[in-house]
C-alpha positions as CSV (number, residue, x, y, z in Angstrom):
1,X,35.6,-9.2,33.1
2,X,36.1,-6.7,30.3
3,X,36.7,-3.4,32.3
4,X,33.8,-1.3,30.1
5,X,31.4,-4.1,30.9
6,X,32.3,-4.2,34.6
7,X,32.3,-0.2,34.9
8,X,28.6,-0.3,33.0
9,X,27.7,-2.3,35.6
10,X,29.0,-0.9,38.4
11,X,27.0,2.3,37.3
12,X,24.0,0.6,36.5
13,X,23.8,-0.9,39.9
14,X,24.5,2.4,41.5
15,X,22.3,4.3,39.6
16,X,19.4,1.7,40.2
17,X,20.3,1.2,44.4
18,X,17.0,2.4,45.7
19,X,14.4,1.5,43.2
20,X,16.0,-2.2,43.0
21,X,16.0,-2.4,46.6
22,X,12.6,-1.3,46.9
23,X,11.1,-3.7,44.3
24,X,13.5,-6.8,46.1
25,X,11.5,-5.8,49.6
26,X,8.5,-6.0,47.5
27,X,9.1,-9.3,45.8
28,X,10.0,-11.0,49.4
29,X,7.1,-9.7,51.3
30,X,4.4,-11.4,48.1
31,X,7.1,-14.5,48.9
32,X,6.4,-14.8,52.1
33,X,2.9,-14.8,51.6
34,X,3.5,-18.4,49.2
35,X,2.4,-21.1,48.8
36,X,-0.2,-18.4,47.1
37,X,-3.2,-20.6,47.6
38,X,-3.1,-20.9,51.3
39,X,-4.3,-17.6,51.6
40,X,-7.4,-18.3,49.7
41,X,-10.2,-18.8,51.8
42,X,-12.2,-22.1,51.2
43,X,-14.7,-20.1,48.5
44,X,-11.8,-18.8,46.6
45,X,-9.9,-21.9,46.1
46,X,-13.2,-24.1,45.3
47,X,-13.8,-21.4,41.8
48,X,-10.0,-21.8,41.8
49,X,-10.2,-25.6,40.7
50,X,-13.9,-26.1,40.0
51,X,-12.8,-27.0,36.5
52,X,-10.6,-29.4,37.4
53,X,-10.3,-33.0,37.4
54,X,-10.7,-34.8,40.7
55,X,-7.1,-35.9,40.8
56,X,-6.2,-32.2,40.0
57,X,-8.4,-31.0,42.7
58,X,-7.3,-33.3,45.7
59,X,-3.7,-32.5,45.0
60,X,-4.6,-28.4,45.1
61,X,-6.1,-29.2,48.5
62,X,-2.0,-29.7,49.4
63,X,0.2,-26.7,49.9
64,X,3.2,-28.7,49.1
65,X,2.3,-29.2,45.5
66,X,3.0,-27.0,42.5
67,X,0.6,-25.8,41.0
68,X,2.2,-23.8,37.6
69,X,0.6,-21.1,35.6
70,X,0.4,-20.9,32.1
71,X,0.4,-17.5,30.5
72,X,0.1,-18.1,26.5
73,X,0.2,-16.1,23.5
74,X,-1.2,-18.3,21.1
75,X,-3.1,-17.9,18.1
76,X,-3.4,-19.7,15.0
77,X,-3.3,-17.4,12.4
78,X,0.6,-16.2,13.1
79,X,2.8,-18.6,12.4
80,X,5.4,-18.1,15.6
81,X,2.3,-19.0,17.7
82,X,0.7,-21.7,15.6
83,X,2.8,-24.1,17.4
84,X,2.1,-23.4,20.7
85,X,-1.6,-24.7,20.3
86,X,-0.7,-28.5,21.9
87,X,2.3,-27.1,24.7
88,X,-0.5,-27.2,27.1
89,X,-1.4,-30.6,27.3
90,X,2.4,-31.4,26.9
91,X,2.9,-29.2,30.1
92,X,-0.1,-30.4,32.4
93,X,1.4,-33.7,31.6
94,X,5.1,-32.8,32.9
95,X,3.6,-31.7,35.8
96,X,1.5,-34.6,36.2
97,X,4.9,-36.9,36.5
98,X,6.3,-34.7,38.8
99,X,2.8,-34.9,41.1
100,X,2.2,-31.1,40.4
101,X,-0.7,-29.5,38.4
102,X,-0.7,-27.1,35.4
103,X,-3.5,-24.7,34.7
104,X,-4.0,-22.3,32.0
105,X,-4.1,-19.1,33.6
106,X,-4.7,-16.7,30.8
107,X,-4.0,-15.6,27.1
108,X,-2.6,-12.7,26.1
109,X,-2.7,-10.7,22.6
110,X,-0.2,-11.5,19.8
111,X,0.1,-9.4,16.9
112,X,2.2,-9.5,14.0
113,X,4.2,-6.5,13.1
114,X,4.8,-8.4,9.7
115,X,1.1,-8.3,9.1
116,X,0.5,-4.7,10.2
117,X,3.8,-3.5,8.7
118,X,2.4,0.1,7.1
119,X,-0.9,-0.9,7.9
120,X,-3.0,1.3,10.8
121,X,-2.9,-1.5,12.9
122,X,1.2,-0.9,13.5
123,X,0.0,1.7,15.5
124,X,-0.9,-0.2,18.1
125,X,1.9,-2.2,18.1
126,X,4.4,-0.3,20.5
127,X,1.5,-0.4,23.0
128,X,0.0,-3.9,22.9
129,X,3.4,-4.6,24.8
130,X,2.1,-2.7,27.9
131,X,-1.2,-4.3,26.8
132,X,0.6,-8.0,26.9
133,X,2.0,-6.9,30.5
134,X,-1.2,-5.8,31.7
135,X,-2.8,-9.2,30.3
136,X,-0.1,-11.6,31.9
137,X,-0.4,-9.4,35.4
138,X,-4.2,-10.5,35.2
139,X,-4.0,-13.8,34.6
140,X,-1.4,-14.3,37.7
141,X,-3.7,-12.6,40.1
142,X,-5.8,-15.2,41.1
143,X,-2.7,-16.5,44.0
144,X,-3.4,-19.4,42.4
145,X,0.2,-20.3,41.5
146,X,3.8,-21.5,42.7
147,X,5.5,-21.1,39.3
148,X,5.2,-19.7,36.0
149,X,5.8,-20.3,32.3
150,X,5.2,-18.1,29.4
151,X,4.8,-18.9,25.6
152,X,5.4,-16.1,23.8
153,X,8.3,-15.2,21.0
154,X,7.6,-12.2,19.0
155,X,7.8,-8.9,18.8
156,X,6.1,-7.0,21.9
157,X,5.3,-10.1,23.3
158,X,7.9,-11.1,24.9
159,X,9.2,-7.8,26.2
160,X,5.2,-8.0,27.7
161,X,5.3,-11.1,29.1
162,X,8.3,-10.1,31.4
163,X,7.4,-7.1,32.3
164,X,4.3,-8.4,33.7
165,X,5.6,-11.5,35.1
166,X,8.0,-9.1,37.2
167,X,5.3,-7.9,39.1
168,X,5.2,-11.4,40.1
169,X,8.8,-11.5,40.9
170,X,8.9,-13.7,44.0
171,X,7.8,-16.7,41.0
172,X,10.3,-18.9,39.8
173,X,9.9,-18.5,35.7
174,X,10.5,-19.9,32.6
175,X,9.9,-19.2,29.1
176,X,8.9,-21.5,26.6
177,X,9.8,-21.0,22.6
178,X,8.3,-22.4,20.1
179,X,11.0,-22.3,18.0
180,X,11.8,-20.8,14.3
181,X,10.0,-22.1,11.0
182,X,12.8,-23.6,8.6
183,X,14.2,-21.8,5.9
184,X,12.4,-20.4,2.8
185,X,13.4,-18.3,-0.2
186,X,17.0,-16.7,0.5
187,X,17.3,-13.7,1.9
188,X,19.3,-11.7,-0.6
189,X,16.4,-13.2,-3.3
190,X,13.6,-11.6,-1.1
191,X,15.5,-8.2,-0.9
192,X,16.1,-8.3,-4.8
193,X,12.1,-9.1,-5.5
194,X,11.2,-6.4,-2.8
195,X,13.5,-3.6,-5.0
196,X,12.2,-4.8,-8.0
197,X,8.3,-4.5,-7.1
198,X,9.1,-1.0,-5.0
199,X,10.8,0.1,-8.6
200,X,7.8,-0.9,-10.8
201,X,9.6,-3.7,-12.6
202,X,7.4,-6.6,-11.3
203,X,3.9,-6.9,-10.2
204,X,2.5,-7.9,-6.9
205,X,2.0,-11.6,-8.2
206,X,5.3,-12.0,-8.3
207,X,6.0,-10.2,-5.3
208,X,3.3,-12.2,-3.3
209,X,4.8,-15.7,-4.1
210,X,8.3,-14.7,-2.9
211,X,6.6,-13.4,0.0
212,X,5.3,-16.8,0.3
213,X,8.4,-18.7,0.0
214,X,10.0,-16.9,2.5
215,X,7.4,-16.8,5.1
216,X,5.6,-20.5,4.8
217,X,5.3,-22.6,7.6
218,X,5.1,-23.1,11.4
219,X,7.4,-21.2,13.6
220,X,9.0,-17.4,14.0
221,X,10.4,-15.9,11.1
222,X,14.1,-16.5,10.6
223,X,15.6,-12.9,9.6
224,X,17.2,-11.9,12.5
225,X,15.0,-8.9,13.7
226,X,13.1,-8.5,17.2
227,X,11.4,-11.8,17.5
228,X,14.8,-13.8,17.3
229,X,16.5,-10.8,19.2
230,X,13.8,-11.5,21.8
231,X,14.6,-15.5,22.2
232,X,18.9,-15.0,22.2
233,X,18.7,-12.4,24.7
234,X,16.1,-14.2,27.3
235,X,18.3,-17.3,26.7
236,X,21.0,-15.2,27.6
237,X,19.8,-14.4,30.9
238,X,19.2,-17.5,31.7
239,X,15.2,-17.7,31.4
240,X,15.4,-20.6,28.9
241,X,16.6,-23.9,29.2
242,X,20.6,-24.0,27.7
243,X,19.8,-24.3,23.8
244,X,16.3,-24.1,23.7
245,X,16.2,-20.8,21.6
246,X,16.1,-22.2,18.0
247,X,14.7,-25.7,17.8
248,X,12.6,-26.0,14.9
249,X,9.0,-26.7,16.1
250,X,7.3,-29.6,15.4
251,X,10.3,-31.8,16.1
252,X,11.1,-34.6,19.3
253,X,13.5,-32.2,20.5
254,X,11.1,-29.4,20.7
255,X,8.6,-31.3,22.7
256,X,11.5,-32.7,25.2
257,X,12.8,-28.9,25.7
258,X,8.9,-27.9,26.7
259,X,8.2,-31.2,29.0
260,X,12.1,-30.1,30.6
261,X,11.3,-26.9,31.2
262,X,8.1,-27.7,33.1
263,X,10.1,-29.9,35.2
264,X,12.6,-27.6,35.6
265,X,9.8,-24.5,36.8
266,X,8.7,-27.3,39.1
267,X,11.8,-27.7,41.2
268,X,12.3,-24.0,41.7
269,X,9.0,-23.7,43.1
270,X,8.9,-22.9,47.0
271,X,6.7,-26.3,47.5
272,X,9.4,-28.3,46.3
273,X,12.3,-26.1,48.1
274,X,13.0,-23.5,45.8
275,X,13.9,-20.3,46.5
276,X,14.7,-17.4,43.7
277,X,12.0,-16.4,41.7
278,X,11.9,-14.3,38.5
279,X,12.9,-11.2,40.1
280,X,16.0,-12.9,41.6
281,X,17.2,-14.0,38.0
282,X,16.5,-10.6,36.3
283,X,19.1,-8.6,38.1
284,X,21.6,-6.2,37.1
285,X,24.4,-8.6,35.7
286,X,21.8,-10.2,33.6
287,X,20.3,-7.2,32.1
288,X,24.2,-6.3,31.3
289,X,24.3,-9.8,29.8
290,X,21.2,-9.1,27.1
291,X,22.7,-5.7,25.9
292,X,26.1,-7.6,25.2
293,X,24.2,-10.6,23.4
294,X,21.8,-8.0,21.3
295,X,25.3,-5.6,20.2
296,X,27.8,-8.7,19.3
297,X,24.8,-10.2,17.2
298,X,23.5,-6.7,16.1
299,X,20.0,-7.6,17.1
300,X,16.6,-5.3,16.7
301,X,17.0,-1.9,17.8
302,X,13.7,-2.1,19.4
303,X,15.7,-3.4,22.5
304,X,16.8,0.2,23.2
305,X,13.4,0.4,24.2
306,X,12.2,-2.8,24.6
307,X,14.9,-3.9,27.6
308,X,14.7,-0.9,29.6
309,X,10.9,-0.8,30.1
310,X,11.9,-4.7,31.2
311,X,14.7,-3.7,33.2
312,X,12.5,-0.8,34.9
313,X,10.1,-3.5,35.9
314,X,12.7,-5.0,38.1
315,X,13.7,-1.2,39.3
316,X,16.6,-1.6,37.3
317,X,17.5,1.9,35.1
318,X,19.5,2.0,32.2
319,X,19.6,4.3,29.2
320,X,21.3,4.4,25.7
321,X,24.6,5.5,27.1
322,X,25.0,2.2,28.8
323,X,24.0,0.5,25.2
324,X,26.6,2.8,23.4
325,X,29.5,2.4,26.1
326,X,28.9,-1.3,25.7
327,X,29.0,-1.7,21.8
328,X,32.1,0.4,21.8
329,X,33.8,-2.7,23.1
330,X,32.2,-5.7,22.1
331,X,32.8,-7.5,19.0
332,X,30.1,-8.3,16.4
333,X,30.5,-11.8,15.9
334,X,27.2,-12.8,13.6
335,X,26.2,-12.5,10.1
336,X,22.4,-12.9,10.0
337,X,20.3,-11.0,7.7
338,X,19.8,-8.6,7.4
339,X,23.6,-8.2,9.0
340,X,24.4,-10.7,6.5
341,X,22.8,-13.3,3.9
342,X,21.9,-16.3,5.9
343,X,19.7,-17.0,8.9
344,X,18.4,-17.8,12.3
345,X,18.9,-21.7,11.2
346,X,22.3,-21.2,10.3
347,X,23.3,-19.6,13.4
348,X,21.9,-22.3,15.0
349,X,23.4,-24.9,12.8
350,X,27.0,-23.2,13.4
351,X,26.9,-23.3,17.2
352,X,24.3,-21.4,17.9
353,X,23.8,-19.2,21.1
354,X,25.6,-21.9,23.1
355,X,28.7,-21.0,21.6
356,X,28.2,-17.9,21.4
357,X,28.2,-17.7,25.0
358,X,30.5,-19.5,25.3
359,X,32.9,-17.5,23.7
360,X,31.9,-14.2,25.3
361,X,32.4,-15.7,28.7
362,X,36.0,-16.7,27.8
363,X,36.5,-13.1,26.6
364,X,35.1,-11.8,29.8
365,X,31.9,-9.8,28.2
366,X,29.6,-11.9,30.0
367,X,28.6,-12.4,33.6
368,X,29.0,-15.9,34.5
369,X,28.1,-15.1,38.3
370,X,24.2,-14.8,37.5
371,X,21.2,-16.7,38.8
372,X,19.3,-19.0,35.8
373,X,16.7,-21.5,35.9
374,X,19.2,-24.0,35.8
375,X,21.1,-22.8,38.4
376,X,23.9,-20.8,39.3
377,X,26.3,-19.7,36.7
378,X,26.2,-18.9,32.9
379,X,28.3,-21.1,31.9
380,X,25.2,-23.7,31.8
381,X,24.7,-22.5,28.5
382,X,27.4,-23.4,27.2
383,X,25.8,-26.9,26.1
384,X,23.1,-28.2,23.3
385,X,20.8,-29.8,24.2
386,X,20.3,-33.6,22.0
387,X,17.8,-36.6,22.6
388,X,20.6,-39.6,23.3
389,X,18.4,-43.1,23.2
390,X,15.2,-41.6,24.9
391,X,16.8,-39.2,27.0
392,X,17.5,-35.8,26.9
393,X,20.6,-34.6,27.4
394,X,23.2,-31.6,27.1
395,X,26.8,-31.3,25.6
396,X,29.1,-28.6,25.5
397,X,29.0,-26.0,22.4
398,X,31.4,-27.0,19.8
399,X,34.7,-26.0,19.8
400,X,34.5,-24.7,16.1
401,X,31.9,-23.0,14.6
402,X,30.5,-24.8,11.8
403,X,29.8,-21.7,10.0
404,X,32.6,-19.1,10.2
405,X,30.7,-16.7,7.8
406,X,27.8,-16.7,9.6
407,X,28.9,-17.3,13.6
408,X,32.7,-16.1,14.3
409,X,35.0,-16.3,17.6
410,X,35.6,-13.5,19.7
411,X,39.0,-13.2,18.9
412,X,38.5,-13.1,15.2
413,X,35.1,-10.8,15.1
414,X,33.9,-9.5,11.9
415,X,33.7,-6.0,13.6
416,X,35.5,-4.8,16.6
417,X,32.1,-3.3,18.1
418,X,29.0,-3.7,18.4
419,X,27.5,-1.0,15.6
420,X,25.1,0.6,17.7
421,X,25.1,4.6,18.0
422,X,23.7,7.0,19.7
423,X,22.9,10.6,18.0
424,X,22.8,13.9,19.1
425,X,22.5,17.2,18.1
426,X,20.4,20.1,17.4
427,X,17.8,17.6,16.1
428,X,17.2,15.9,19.8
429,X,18.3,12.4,20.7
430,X,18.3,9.4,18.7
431,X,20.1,5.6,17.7
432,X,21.3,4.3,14.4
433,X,22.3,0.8,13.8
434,X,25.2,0.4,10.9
435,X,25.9,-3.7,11.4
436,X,24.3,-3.9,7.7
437,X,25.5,0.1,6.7
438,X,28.7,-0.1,4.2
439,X,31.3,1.9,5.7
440,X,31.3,4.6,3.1
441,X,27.5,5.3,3.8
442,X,27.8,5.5,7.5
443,X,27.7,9.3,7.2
444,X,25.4,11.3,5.0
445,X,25.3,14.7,4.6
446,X,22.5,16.7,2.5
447,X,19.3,18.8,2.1
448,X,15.8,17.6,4.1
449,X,12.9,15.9,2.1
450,X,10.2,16.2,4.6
451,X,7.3,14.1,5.2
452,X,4.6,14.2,8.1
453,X,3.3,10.7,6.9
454,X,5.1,7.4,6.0
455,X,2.7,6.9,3.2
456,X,4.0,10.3,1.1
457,X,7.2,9.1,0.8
458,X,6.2,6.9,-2.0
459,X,4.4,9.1,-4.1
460,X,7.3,10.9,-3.6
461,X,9.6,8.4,-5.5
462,X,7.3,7.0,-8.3
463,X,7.3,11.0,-9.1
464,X,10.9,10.8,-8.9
465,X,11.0,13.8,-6.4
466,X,14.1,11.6,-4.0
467,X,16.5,11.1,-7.0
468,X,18.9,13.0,-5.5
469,X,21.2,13.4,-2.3
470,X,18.9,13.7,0.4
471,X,17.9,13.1,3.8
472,X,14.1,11.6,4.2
473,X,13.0,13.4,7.8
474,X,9.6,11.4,8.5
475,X,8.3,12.9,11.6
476,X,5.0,12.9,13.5
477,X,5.5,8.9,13.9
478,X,6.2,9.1,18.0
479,X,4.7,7.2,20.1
480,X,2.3,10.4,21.5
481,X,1.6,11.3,17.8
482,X,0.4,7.6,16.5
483,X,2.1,5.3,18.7
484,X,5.5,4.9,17.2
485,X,5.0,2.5,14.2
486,X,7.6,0.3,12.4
487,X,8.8,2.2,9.1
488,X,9.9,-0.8,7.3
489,X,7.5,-0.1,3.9
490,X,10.3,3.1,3.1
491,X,13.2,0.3,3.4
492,X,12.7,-0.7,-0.1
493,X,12.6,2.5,-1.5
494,X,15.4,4.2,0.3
495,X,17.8,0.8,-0.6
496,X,16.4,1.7,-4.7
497,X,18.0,5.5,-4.6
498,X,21.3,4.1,-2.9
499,X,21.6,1.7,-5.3
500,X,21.2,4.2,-7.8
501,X,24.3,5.9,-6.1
502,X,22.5,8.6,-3.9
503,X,23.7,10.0,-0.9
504,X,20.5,9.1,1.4
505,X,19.6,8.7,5.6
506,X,16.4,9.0,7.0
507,X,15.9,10.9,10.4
508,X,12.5,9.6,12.1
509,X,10.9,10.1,15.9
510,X,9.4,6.5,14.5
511,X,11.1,3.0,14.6
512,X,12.8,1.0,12.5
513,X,13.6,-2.5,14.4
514,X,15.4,-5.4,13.7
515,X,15.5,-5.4,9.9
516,X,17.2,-1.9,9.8
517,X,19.1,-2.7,6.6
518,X,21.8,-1.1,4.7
519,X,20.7,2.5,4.6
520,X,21.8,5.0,7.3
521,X,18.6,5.6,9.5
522,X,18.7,8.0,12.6
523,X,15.6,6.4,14.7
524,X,13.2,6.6,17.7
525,X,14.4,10.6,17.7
526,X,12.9,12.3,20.6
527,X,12.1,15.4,21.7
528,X,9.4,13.6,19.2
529,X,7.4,16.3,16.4
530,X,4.1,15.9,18.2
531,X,6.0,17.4,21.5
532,X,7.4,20.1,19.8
533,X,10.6,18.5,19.4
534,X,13.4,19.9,16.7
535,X,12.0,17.7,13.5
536,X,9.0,19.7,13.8
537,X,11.3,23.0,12.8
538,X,12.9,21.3,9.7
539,X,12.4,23.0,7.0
540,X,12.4,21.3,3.7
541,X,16.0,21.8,1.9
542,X,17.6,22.7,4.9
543,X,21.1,20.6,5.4
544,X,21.3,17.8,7.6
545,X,24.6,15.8,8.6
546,X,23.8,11.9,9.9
547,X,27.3,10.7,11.1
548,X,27.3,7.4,12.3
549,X,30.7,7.7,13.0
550,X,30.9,11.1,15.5
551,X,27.7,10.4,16.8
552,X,25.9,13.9,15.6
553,X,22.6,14.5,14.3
554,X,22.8,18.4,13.1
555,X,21.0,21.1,11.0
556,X,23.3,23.3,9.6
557,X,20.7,26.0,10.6
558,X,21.9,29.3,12.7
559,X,21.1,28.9,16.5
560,X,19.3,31.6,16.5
561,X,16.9,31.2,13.5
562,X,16.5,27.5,14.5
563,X,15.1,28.4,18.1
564,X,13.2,30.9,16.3
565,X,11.3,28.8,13.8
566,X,7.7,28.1,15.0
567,X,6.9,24.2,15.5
568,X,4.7,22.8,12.4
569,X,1.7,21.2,14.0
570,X,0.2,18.0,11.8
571,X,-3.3,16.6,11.8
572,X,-3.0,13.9,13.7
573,X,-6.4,12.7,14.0
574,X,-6.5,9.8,11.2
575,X,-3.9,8.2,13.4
576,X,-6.5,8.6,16.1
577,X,-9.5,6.7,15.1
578,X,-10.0,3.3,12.9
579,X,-9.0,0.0,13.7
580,X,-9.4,0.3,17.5
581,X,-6.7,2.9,17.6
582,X,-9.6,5.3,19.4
583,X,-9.0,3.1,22.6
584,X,-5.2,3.4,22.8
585,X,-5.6,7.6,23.6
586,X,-4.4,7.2,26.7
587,X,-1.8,5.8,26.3
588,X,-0.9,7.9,23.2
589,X,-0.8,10.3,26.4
590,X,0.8,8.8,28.7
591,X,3.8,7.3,26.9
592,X,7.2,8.2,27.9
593,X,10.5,8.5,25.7
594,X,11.6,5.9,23.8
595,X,14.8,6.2,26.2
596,X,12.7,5.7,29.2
597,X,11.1,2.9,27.5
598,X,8.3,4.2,25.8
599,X,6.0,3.1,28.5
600,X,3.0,4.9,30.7
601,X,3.9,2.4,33.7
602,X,6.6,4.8,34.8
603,X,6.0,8.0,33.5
604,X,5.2,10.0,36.1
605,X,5.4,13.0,34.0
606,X,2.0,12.4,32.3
């Protein structure tokens, strides 16, 4: 092992001794209690299969049958969950040939960050993961179940789905994807169109067709941002089956993966001998394992929040120093936009996340003594998974990458680390990811433009109040303020002025995610304005220094006069009300830091 990733571990296993332990004592006391069922009493378990057939019902009667839960995230109006409409009749009839039962135990919510993206509705999209995790804990409550699989891919969702299936620890699990859509209009094309609309040059016709041709059928979107992140990093850990990540959907191959993998849940399961559940796969090596995936492919940033609310569900604590330590080491070894031109498909055409691992396990960045649903050892992954005849079957990674511009070797990196940064300063506490930031832009230094709402900024440029050096400071977008929305409508503007050869960062307490692009952007910045936090003292004009490089985030304000400055307060209440954001006040509340993982399961602060 790589000495950084084996002392990051070392301290993350320290650090989390006694709240791991505790939830392990947990987990085994629930798994002793298994098969759930038999501790139903007659009533229970007769509403427990009442809807079943009677083939279903007289093999729930036996305790040494699986019966596997099915937590889904399906809808048909976004496309990554379109597909999953027909997995649960090709589940129920896996576990039918293996002389088990399948139920659907429950749906969660699914929403689309690129349907909501500067719409109110973003607002709730921080908190529909803790939502998703509450959903998923309700649906396994009934002790109906011996195993689990989820069918989620996006954004929240998956991040949800885990932290709720944790509570249920002692289950074996696997996730299920669905797979991404092919690909559509090129990615530098629908970055050009964007600048061109955001400038005034064409009208939202135009914009609206490219729009289409880039997002147009079935299956996740292929830019690389957090719903692609999601699906690498759980395959990482072993929670898929080898390969599964980026099938297209809608193909034989797809189908085979999802019958495999209910099979697969079926053999772990206590009634057929198993014994590790979720819990016992999500352990400290693996979590290690996803942050060294998400910096060498420089995945969404929202996993430095994200995987430590997922980590804490497993009483495992890490922070941003154990992200930074870690990217200071590994290599960046993908180009996928918007780190580069091409996409999810051609990652997976090159080798995928197969050889990726492959390669990092060589190096020695990876764990390869972990727990998976395939069984002990990492190096599992190291295959593809084909249909030979009418079988399916795995073979090792290639030994070449079939894209070298897209999907490099470890050895011959296209960075030697992983371009993820923390910030600190005067200014509070913050990340910044430069895998798509030109060197020569990395760090900024100039006066504040400040905004209290995303939706100023562009006023702001048709006026042409940003040409100019400057640092954009949009504050108030925390996740107590309004829930810590996705800025990603300011991305086209802010690419215009540096294209027009202006110095320009933005400094936010909001979130930027995986399609953090080419312009230097200090994010999820906490103390947060709406706690009284240092963005709420900026004055506008005052000089800020972003350096991506040294890792500060400064006003060039006296001490003194900066501790003396009184905190601007903001309206918030139109973030408050509207679009069901009135029922999300608690949380709003309750949430912790973004380093803690924005979450009120664990704040006990609030």
């Amino acid at each position: 092992m790589h000495p950084t990733v084996e002392a990051v571990t070392r301290r993350i296993i320290e650090r989390s001794r006694k709240t791991r332990q505790d939830y392990l004592g947990r987990m085994e006391q629930l798994k002793a209690q298994s098969p759930q069922r038999s501790s139903l009493s007659c009533g229970n378990l007769a509403h427990g299969f009442a809807a079943c057939n009677q083939s279903d019902k007289d093999t729930l009667k036996l305790m040494n049958k699986a019966n596997v839960a099915i937590v889904s995230a399906y809808n048909d109006m976004l496309s990554a969950h379109q597909p999953y409409k027909d997995f649960p009749d090709v589940i129920r009839e896996a576990a039918h040939t293996m002389g088990s039962v399948a139920q659907f135990a429950g749906g969660t919510p699914a929403m689309c960050d690129g349907v909501t993206q500067g719409q109110p509705g973003m607002e709730l999209s921080l908190f529909s993961r803790d939502t998703i995790a509450m959903s998923t804990s309700v649906a396994l409550s009934h002790n109906m179940f011996d195993a689990t699989v989820l069918l989620g891919i996006c954004d929240k969702i998956v991040p949800g789905l885990l932290i709720g299936s944790l509570s249920f620890g002692y289950l074996p699990t696997v996730l299920v994807p669905a797979g991404p859509m092919p690909s559509g209009l090129p990615n530098k094309e629908k970055q050009r169109i964007r600048q061109l609309y955001a400038e005034g040059k064409i009208g939202r016709e135009e914009l609206l067709e490219a729009e289409s041709q880039s997002y147009h059928s079935p299956g996740t979107c292929t830019f690389y941002g957090t719903a692609n992140s999601n699906q690498l990093l759980v395959e990482v850990m072993g929670l898929h089956l080898p390969g599964a990540a980026f099938v297209n959907p809608g193909t034989p191959l797809r189908d085979e993966l999802t019958r495999a993998a209910t099979e697969q849940v079926i053999r772990l399961s206590k009634p057929h001998g198993g014994k590790l559940g979720l819990g016992d796969m999500v352990d400290e090596k693996s979590i290690v394992n996803a942050l060294v995936a998400l910096l060498v492919t420089g995945g969404s940033t929202n996993h430095t929040i994200h995987w430590i609310a997922i980590a804490r569900a497993a009483g495992i604590i890490i922070d941003w120093n154990d992200y930074s330590e870690l990217s200071s080491v590994v290599p960046s070894m993908t180009r996928i936009y918007p780190n580069g031109q091409e996409d999810i498909n051609a990652f997976h055409e090159a080798g995928g996340t197969p050889f990726l691992i492959r390669e990092l396990l060589d190096a020695g960045f990876l764990h390869n003594d972990v727990e998976t649903v395939v069984g002990h050892g990492l190096e599992q992954y190291a295959r593809m998974p084909e249909i030979e005849g009418d079988r399916l079957v795995w073979k090792p990674a290639p030994a070449t990458s079939a894209r070298p511009d897209v999907l490099s070797t470890a050895k011959e990196p296209f960075a030697a680390d992983g371009g993820l940064r923390v910030l600190e300063g005067n200014l509070g506490r913050g990340v910044i990811k430069v895998s798509a930031v030109a060197e020569e832009h990395r760090t900024v230094k100039a006066p504040a433009v400040v905004f209290n709402d995303q939706n100023e900024l562009k006023a702001a440029f048709e006026a042409g109040d940003l040409d100019k050096d400057c640092i954009v400071v949009v504050r108030f977008q925390g996740p107590k303020a309004n829930g810590m929305p996705e800025l990603h409508k300011l991305t086209p503007f802010l690419g215009v002025l540096q294209d027009r050869g202006f110095r320009v960062g933005l400094v936010t307490d909001g979130r930027m995610s995986g399609a953090s692009g080419k312009v230097p952007a200090a994010i999820h910045v906490y103390p947060e304005a709406a706690n009284g936090g240092p963005l709420s003292r900026i004055h506008p004009g005052d000089v800020i220094t972003l350096d991506a490089v040294t890792g500060k985030l400064e006003a060039d304000v006296p001490q003194e006069e900066f501790a003396a400055r009184e905190s601007e307060k903001a309206d918030l209440s139109s973030y408050h009300h509207g679009l069901g954001r009135e029922l999300f006040g608690w949380m709003r509340k309750a949430a912790s830091t973004p380093e803690e993982g924005a979450s009120f399961f664990w704040n006990h602060d609030a």
